[in-house]
C-alpha positions as CSV (number, residue, x, y, z in Angstrom):
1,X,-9.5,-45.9,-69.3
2,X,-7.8,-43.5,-72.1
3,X,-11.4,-41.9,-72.1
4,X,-11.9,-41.3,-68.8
5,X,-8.6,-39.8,-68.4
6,X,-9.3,-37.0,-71.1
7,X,-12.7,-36.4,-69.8
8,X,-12.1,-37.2,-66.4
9,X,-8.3,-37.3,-65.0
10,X,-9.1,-36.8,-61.5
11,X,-12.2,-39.0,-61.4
12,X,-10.5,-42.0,-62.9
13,X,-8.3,-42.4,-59.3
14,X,-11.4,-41.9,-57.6
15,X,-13.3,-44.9,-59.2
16,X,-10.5,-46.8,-58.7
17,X,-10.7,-46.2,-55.1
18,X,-14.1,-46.7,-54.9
19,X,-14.4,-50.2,-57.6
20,X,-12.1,-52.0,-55.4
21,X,-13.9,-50.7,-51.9
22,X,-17.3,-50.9,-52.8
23,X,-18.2,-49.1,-49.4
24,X,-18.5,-45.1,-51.0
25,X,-20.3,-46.3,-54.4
């Protein structure tokens, strides 16, 4: 996830949030 943090920092804890949920995605 090396890409997602440059592009993305903040998003990257919110898919992780959401991947292991699956309720908000």
């Amino acid at each position: 996830m090396q890409t997602s943090s440059t592009l993305f920092p903040d998003m990257e804890i919110y898919i992780v949030i959401i991947q292991p949920s699956g309720q908000f995605g």
